[in-house]
ROFI-839397 format. One record per residue (C-alpha): residue number from 1; x, y negated, z; residue in one letter. Coordinates in steps of 0.05 Angstrom, whole numbers. Each point is the difference from the previous one (the first is absolute). Example, Ala and Ser with C-alpha at 12.3 -4.5 7.8 and 13.67 -1.06 7.14 Angstrom:
2
DRENVEX, lodren, xx, yy, zz, torba
DRENVEX, 1, 246, 90, 156, A
DRENVEX, 2, 27, -69, -13, S
! end
This chain:
192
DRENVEX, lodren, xx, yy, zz, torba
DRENVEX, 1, -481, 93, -510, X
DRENVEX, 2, 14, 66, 43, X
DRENVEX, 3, -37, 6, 66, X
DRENVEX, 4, 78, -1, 30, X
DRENVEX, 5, 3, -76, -39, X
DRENVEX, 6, -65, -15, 32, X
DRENVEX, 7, 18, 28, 66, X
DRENVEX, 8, 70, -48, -4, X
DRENVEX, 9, -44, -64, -29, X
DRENVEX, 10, -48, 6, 63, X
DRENVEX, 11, 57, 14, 46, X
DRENVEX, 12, 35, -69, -26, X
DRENVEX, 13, -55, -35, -3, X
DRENVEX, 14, -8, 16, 69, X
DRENVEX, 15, 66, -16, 26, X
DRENVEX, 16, -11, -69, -40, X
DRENVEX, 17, -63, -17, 37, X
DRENVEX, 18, 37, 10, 58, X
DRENVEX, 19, 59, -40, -16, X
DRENVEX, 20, -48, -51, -23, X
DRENVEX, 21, -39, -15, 64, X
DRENVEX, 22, 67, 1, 50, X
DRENVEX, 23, -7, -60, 38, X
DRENVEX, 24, 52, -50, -15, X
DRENVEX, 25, -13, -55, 62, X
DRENVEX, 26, 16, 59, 46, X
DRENVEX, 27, 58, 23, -35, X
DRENVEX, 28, 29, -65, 0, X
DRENVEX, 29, -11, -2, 85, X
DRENVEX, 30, 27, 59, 3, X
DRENVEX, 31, 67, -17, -42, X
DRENVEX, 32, 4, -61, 48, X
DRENVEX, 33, -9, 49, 63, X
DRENVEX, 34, 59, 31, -25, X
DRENVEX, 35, 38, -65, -24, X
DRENVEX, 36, -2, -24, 73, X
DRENVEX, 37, 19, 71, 31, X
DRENVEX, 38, 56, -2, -46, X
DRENVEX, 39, 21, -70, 22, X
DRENVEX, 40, -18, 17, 81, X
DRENVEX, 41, 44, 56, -12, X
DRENVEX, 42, -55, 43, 22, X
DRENVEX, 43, -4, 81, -20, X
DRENVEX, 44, -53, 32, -52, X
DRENVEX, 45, -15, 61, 4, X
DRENVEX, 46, -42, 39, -56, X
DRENVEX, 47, -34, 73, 17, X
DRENVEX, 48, -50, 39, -41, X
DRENVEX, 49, -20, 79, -5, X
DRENVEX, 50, 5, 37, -69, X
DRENVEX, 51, 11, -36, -62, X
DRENVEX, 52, -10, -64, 47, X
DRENVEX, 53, 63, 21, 31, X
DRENVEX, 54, 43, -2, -68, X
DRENVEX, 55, -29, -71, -7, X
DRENVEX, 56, 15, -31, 70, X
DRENVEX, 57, 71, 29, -20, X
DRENVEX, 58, 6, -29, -59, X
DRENVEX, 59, -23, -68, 22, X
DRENVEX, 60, 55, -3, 54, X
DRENVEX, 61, 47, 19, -54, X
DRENVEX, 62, -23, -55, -46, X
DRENVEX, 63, 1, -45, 60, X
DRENVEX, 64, 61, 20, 35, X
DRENVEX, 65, 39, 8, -57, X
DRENVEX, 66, -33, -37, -63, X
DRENVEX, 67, -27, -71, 33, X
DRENVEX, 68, 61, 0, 51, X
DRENVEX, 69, 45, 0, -61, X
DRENVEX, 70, -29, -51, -32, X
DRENVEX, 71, -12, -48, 60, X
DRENVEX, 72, 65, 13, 44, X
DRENVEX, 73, -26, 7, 57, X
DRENVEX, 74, -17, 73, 27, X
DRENVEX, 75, -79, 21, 6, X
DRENVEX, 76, 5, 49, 66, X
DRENVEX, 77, -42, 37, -18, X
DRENVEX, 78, -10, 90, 7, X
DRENVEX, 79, -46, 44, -23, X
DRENVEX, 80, -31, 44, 56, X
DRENVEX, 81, -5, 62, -52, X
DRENVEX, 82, 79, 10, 2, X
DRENVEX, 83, 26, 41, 56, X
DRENVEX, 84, -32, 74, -13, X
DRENVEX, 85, 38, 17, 67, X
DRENVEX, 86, -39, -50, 38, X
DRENVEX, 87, -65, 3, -28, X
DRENVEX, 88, -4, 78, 5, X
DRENVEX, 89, 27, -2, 74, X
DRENVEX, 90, -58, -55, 18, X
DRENVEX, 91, -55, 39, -39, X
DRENVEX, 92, 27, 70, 39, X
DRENVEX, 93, 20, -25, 69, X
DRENVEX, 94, -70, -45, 3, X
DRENVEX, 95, -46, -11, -60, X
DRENVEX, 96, 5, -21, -74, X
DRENVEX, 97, -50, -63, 23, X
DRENVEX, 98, 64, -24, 32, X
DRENVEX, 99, 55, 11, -53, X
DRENVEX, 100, -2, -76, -14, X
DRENVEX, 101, -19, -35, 62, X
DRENVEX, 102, 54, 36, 39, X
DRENVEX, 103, 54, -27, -50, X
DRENVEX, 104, -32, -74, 20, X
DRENVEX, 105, 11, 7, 63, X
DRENVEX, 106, 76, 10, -11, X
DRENVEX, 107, 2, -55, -51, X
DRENVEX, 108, -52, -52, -2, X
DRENVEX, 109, 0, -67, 40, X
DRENVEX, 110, -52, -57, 0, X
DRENVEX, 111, -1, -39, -66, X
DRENVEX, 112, 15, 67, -44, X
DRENVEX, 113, -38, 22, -56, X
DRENVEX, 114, -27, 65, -11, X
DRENVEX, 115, -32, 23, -69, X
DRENVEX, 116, -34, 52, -22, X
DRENVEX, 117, -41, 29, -68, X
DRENVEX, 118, -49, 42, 11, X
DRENVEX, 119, -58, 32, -53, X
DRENVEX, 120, -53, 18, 65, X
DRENVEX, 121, 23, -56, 42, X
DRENVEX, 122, -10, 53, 61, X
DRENVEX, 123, 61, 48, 1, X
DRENVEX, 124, 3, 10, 79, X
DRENVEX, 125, 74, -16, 9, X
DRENVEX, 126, -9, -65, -47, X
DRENVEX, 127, -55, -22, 48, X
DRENVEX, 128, 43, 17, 52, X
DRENVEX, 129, 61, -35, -5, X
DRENVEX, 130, -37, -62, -24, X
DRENVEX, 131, -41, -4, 63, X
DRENVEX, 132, 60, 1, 36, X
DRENVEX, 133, 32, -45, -54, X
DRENVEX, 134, -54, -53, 24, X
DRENVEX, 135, -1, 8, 71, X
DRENVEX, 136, 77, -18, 2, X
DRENVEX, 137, 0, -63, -47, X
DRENVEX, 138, 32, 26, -78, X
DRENVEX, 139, -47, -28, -50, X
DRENVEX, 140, -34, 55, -42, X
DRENVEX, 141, -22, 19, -73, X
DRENVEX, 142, -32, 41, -26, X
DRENVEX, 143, -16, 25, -72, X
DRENVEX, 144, -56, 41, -7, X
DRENVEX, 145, -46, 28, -52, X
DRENVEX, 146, -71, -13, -11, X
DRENVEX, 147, -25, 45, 60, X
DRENVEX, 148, 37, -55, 44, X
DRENVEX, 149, -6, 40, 64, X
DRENVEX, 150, 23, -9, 71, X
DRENVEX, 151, 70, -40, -19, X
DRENVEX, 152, -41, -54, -44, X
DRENVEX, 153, -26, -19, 76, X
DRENVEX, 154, 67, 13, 26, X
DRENVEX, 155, 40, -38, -41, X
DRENVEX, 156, 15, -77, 1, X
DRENVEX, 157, 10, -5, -77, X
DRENVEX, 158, -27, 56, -43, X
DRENVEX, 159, -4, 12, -71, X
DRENVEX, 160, -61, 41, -32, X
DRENVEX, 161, 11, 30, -65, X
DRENVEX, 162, -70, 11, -24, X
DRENVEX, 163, 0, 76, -26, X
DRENVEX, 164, -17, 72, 39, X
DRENVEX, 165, 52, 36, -50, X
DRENVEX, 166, 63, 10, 42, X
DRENVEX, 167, 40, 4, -66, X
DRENVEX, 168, -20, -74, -20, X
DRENVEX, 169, -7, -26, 67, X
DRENVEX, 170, 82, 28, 9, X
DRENVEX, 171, 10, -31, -64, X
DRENVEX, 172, -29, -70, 24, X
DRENVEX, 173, 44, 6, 65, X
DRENVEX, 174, 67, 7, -35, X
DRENVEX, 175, -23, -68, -40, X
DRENVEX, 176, -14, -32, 63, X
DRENVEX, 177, 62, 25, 29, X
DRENVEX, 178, 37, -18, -52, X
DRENVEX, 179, -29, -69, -11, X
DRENVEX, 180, 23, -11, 80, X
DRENVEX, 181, 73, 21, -16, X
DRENVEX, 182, 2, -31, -71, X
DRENVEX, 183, -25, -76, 39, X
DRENVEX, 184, 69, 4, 20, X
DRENVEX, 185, 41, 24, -53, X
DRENVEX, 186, -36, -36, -50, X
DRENVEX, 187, -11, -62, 41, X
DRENVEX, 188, 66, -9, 36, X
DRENVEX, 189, -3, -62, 23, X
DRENVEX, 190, -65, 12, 48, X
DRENVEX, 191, 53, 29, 56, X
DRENVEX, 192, 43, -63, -3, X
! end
């Protein structure tokens, strides 16, 4: 075995520990968080920073697109990563802390939900807009890596992937996203 075959046999084994240890009674309260926002009608919103970012998109898509598909009824649901214009005016005019929680206040009503994945668990602008998230009644989760940080208290429901790699810790996130989006499509009858 080459030390780059070693290298890629720790890294998976990593990512497999990870996977491993995801905790399935909280993912299932979570995919009934969203199962009863879907049938309140009620909004979801998704944010992240970095790689994060890509993911909270891509669960909206799966969501919005994927389990709405398969179920009939439309998900409302937006990722706060999508409008550059936006997000660059917030972080210019006032402070990148507030790119997300000023978007909430536009959008979000009592009863929303607002998600987020985060590897620190303490990105300012995360912490942020969840604190305000809280004080005005959405229901919040949060997945976080092993280093939990300040959203793990924040957060009503939150997911720890046990790792400090960010790499595996992303990679654990995308399963958990997808496993909250693939409930649905896989599961279609758990919206009726």
């Amino acid at each position: 075995m080459t030390d780059m075959q070693a290298w890629i046999a720790q890294y998976l084994a990593g990512a497999q520990q990870a996977l491993a240890a995801l905790p399935q009674e909280t993912l299932a309260q979570i995919i009934e968080v969203l199962r009863a926002a879907h049938r309140d009608d009620r909004q979801v919103f998704a944010m992240g920073n970095g790689g994060s970012a890509a993911t909270a998109q891509h669960f909206i898509c799966d969501l919005g697109k994927g389990a709405s598909d398969k179920i009939g009824k439309r998900f409302r649901c937006m990722s706060l990563n999508d409008n550059v214009a936006w997000m660059t005016a917030i972080g210019n005019d006032y402070a990148y802390e507030d790119v997300f929680v000023r978007q909430l206040e536009n959008f979000a009503r009592a009863g929303d939900v607002a998600l987020t994945m985060s590897v620190s668990g303490n990105s300012p602008n995360l912490v942020k807009a969840f604190g305000w998230a809280n004080a005005h009644g959405l229901t919040t989760i949060a997945i976080v890596g092993g280093r939990r940080g300040t959203l793990a208290t924040l957060a009503q429901h939150v997911v720890v992937v046990d790792g400090q790699h960010y790499g595996q810790v992303e990679d654990a996130h995308m399963c958990v996203a997808h496993i909250l989006a693939y409930a649905f499509m896989d599961n279609p009858e758990i919206a009726r």
